[in-house]
N, C-alpha and C positions, 0 to 999 in steps of 0.2 A: 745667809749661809744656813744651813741644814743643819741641826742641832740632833745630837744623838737623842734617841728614848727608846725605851723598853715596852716589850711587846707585852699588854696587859695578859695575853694568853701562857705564853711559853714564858716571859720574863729575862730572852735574847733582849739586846743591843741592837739597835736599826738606826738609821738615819731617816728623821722625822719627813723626809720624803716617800721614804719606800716603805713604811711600816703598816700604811694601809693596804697597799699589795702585798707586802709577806700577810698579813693576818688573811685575807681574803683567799688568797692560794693555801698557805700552808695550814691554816686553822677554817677550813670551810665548814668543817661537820660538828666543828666544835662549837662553830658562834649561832650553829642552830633556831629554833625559832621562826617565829612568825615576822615579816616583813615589819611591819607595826613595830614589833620589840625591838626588833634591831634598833629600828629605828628612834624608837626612846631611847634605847643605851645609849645612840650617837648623840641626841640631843645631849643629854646629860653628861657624856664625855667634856663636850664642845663646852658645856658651860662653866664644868669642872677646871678645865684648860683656862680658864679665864681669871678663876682667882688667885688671889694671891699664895702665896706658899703657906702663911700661918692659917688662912684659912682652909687651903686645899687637905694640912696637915687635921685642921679641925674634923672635917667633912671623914674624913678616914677615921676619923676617934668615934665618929657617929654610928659610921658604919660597922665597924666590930665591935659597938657597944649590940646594936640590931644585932648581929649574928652571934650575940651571945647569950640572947634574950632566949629564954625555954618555948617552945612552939604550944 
């Protein structure tokens, strides 16, 4: 059965079916970039999807520690 998630773009409610087709239709100009990049994002999604929740929760404490870091 199809499990609800949120579109990493807009942050709507999809069913983990159709979520790859709303982001591909509704967010095309948004997920811009190079073929390549895409395509590490999905790699990284896919791997992200695979941890556990305390660590998925970690990976996210990592990640706005980076985006807080001064350039």
């Amino acid at each position: 059965m199809a499990e609800p998630v949120r579109c990493d773009v807009c942050g709507k409610l999809f069913s983990s079916r159709h979520v790859r087709s709303h982001k591909r239709l509704a967010h095309k100009e948004k997920l811009g970039g190079s073929s390549a990049e895409r395509d590490k994002v999905k790699t990284l999604l896919e791997l992200y999807n695979t941890l556990s929740a305390e660590n998925q929760k970690r990976v996210l404490a990592q990640l706005a520690d980076i985006e807080q870091e001064p350039i």
